[in-house]
N, C-alpha and C positions, 0 to 999 in steps of 0.2 A: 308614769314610769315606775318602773316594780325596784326598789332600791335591793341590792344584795349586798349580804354582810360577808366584812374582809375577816379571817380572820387574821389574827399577830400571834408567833410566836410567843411566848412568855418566858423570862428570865428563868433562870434555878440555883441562879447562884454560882455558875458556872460561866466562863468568858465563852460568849455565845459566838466568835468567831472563831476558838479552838482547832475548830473541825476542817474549817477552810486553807489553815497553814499547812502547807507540806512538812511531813516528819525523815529523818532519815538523809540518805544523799543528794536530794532535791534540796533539801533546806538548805546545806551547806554548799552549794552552788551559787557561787559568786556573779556577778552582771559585768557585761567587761567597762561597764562604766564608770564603775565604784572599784576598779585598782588601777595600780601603777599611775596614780596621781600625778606623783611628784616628774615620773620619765613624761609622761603626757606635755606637762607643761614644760617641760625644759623643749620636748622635741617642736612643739607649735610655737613658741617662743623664738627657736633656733629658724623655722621655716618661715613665718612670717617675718623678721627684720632682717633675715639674710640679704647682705649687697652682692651675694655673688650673681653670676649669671643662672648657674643651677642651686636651685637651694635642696634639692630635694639630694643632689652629690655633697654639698657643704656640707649638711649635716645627718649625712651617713652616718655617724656615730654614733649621734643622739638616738636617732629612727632603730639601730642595733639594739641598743640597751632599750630601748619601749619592745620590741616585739620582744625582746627575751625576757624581760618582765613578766609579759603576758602569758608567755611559752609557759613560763613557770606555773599559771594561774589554768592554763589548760587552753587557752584562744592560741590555734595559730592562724600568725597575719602572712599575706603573701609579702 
């Protein structure tokens, strides 16, 4: 078997992943997973130990303030 050479890159002193990060309004383009934290956990908190019959009507208020959260951040939720 006839071996063939890789070749590699080579540093220059330059962060060699530079190139790969989006610049501009892609970059500052948030993940809807990394906001409204703190409404997150308040609204999955309120829905999971809910005693009502409806949790998802109990805690309509919570579920309000998470989607406008998000509104703010640019995700709308139905």
């Amino acid at each position: 078997m006839a071996s063939q050479a890789i070749s590699m890159p080579t540093a220059t002193g330059a962060n060699m992943g530079s190139d790969l990060k989006s610049a501009g309004p892609a970059a500052a383009k948030v993940k809807p997973c990394c906001v409204c934290l703190d409404e997150k956990k308040t609204r999955d908190e309120c829905m999971l130990f809910s005693n009502a019959k409806d949790p998802q009507q109990d805690c309509m208020s919570t579920i309000d303030k998470y989607k406008s959260c998000m509104k703010g951040f640019g995700f709308n939720l139905p």
